[in-house]
Every structure is written in structure tokens, then in C-alpha cells.
N, C-alpha and C positions, 0 to 999 in steps of 0.2 A: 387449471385455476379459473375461479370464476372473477366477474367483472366487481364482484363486489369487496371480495377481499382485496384486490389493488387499490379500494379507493376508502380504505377504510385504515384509519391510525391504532395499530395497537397497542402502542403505548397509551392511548387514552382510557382504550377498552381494559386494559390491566391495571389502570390507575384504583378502582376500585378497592385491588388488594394490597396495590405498591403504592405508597403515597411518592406524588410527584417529585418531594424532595427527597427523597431516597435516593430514584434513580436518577436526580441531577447530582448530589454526592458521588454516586457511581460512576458518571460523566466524569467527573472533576479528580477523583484517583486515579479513574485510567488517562488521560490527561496526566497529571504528576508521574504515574508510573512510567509513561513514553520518556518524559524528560531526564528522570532519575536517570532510567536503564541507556539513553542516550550520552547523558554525560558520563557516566560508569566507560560506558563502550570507547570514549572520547579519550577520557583518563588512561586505561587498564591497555588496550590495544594501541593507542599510538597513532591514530589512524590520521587525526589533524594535525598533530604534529609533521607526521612524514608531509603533508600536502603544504604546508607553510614551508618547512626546510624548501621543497621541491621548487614551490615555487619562487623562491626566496634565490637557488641556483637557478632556476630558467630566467631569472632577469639579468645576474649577472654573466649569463653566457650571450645574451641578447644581441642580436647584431644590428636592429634597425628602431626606433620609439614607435612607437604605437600612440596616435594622438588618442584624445580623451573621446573622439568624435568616434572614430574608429572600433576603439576599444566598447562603446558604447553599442555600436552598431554590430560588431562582433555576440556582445551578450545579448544580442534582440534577437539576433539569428539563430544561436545557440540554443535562446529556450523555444524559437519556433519551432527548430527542428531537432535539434535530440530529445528536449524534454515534453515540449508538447505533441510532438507529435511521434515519437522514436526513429525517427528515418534512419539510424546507428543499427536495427538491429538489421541481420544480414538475411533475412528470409521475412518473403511476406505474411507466413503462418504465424511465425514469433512475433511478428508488428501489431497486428492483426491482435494477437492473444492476447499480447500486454498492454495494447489500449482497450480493448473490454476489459481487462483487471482494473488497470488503473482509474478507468473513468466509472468504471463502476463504483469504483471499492468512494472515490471522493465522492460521489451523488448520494451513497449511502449514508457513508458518515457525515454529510452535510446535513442530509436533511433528518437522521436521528438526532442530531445535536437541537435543532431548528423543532423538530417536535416534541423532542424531551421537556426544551428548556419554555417553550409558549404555547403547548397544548398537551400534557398531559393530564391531564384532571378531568373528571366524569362528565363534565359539561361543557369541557371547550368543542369548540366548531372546527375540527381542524379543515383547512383549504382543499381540496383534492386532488391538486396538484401535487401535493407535498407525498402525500401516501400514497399515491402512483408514482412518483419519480425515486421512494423507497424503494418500493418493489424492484422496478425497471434497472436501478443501479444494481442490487441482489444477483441479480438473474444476469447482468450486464458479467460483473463476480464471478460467479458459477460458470456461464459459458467459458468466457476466457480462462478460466483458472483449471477447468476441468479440463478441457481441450487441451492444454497445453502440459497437466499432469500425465494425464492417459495418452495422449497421442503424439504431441513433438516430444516431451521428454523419454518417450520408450525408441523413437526415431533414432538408431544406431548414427545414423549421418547428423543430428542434431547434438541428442543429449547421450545417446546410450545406456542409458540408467532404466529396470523395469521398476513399474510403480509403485512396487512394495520397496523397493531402495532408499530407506530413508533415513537422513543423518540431519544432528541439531539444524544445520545450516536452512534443512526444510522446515522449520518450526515456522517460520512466519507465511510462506503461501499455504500449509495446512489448515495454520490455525485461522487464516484470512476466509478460505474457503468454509471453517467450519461454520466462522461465525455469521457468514452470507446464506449457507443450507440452512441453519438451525433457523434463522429470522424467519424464511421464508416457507418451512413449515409450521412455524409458533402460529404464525400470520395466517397460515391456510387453516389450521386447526380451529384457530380461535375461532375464524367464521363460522365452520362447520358446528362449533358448539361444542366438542370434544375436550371439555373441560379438562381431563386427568392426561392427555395426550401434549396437549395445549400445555400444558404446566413444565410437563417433563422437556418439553424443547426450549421451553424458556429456559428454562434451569441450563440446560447444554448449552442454550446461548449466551448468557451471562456466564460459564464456562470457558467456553470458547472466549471471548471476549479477556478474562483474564488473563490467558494463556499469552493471545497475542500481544496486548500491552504489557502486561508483567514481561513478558518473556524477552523485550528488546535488549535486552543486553546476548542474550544465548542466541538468539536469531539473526536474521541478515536486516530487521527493520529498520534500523539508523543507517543503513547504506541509502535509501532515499534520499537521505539529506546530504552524503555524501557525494553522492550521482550528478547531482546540475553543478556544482563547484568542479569537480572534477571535466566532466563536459567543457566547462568555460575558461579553466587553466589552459587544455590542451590545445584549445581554439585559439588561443591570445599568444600562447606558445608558438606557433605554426606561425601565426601574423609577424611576432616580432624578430622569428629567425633561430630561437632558440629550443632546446630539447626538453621536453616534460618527462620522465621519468614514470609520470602515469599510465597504467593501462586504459587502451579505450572500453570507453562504459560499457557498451555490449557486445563488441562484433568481435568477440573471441570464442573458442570451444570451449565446451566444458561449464558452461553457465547455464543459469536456472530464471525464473519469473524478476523481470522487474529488473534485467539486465545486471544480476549480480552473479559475478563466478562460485560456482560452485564448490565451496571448500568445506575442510572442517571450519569454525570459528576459531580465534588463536588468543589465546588470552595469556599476556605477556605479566 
């Protein structure tokens, strides 16, 4: 890749044929589409409910109060270390993998939203930062996610699964993956001038992109939101003496990207 396609916005360079309000519309559905397909998953699966019940008994099994100080300083530690940093998962190759996804996949999507919405039109100046910190998130994506497809997940002692094995459950690190390859060929193309090439990857990435917003209800995507509540019950649980009912967030077998167990989806 050269130095010049990382510092270069190609949402600006596309605006000529996509009027900027387009692809902020696009923005703005996939966005409603996460919410829909999360509140669907919320409804249909059961999945808040069980966590409210649960924790609703771990208080009354409780054997000691947890002040407000405590419990305060409990959730600070909590998101230091499961969710910012995954210290839960049980191998340094899986920590390792799913902080390149994770911090990848947030600097991406921060900074598409960020160029979509105040530079995409034929004349704006975008920063340089901004479209080097695209790329770098991209590529952040790809490494972790690919590493972790092909290698820990074919790892008999990790996942056991070969990399053609794939069920609904995979629909969100695929499509995460796709939509991070396709960017960052659209991006290289464009530079190179490869107009008709250029096109066709856009097109897979606005693809791919539906896939994985539309697709939150069939996928594991709304377990993200699930994951740090979960992490912070079991933590407050442990403090005040009483038993959580929840599985811990990663450090069991049989789990996939982004510390969620590997199942079918269960649609109650």
C-alpha cells in the first residue's frame, strides 16, 4: 500500500458520484438497523430479561451490602479490565486478536461516521489524520480477525472448528471482516485509478455493511452490549457473597471473536 492512499478520504473522492447526503442517510439506517435488530434480539431471545431475573436473585441471596463507593469502584475495574482491556480471555493469542478487532473495528467506524458526516463533498479538506487512522483501524480489523479465523479458531486446543465451519452465529465476525477487506481495497483501487474495480468494491462494501447491521438480530452483534453488564453483575456478585447464574464473558471453550460462545442463535 502506498503512503498516499492512507492519507487520502475516499468518501470525499466518491462524493462526486454519491451525493454526501446519501451516504449520511446510509449512516443513519444502519444505525436504526443495529437498534431494531437489537431490540428484536432483546424481545424474541429473552436475553435481558434472564440478566434482570438473575440479578434480581443474586441480591436476594446476598450475604454482605456492597456500598455505593465500592460498587462504584468495582465497575471502574471491571471496565478497565474485561472490557477495556480483556484480561477474561484465557490465552494471550485470543487477547491479543480481539483487541486488534475491537480497537480496530471502533477507530473505523468512528472515523467513517466523522468523515461521512463533515467531509464528504468534492471540496472539503479532510485532516490527515482522520484517513490514516481509517486505514490503520481497517487493517487493525483484518489482522485480528483474520488471525483469529485461520489460526486460533482451527487450534483444536482453542476452538476446533476448520475455517470453512460456518454457522449463523458467524455472521457478525464475517461480515465485520468483510466490510474492513472491501474498505481497504475500494481505498487502494481508488488511488490507483482503477475506476471499474474501485466500483465493484464499493458496491461489496456497502454490501457487506448491510449484512452486518441488518443482520443483528441472526448474528452474535448485540452480545457486545450484552458483555460489560454481564462482566459487572458477576463482579458485584462475587463482592457481595452471592451467586450469578451468568456464564463468564470469555474464558470458557467453545467460544468465537469478541468473547461470545459459540452457538446456534436461539430464537424463542
Amino acid at each position: 500500500m502506498n503512503k498516499t492512499m492512507l492519507t487520502i478520504n475516499p468518501f470525499s473522492v466518491i462524493s462526486g458520484d454519491i451525493p454526501s447526503i446519501a451516504m449520511q442517510i446510509f449512516v443513519i439506517v444502519m444505525i436504526i438497523l443495529v437498534i431494531v435488530g437489537t431490540v428484536l434480539d432483546m424481545v424474541h431471545k429473552k436475553n435481558v430479561k434472564y440478566f434482570f431475573e438473575n440479578a434480581r436473585k443474586a441480591k436476594e441471596s446476598a450475604t454482605r451490602t456492597v456500598s455505593a463507593g465500592e460498587k462504584a469502584s468495582i465497575i471502574a475495574k471491571t471496565v478497565a479490565s474485561d472490557i477495556l482491556t480483556s484480561s477474561e480471555f484465557c490465552t494471550v493469542q485470543r487477547r491479543t486478536a480481539h483487541l486488534l478487532g475491537m480497537y480496530g473495528t471502533i477507530i473505523f467506524w468512528v472515523t467513517s461516521f466523522i468523515m461521512i458526516f463533515n467531509y464528504s463533498t468534492p471540496t472539503a479538506t479532510t485532516p490527515t489524520l482522520l484517513p490514516l487512522l481509517w486505514h490503520i483501524g481497517a487493517i487493525m480489523t483484518c489482522v485480528g480477525g483474520f488471525w483469529f479465523w485461520f489460526v486460533i479458531r482451527v487450534n483444536v486446543s482453542a476452538e476446533g472448528y476448520p475455517w470453512y465451519h460456518v454457522i449463523f452465529a458467524d455472521l457478525f465476525v464475517l461480515s465485520l471482516l468483510a466490510t474492513q477487506s472491501t474498505a481497504l481495497l475500494w481505498s487502494y483501487l481508488q488511488t490507483l485509478g482503477a475506476t471499474g474495480w474501485a466500483s465493484l468494491f464499493f458496491l461489496l462494501f456497502v454490501i457487506s455493511n448491510i449484512i452486518l447491521f441488518g443482520g443483528v438480530y441472526w448474528s452474535k452483534f448485540a452480545h457486545m452490549f450484552y458483555k460489560p453488564g454481564a462482566a459487572i453483575q458477576k463482579h458485584l456478585a462475587e463482592a457481595d457473597g452471592s451467586k450469578s447464574n451468568l456464564p463468564d464473558p470469555a474464558d470458557k471453550p467453545k467460544q468465537f471473536g469478541l468473547g461470545i460462545r459459540r452457538e446456534q442463535p436461539r430464537n424463542y
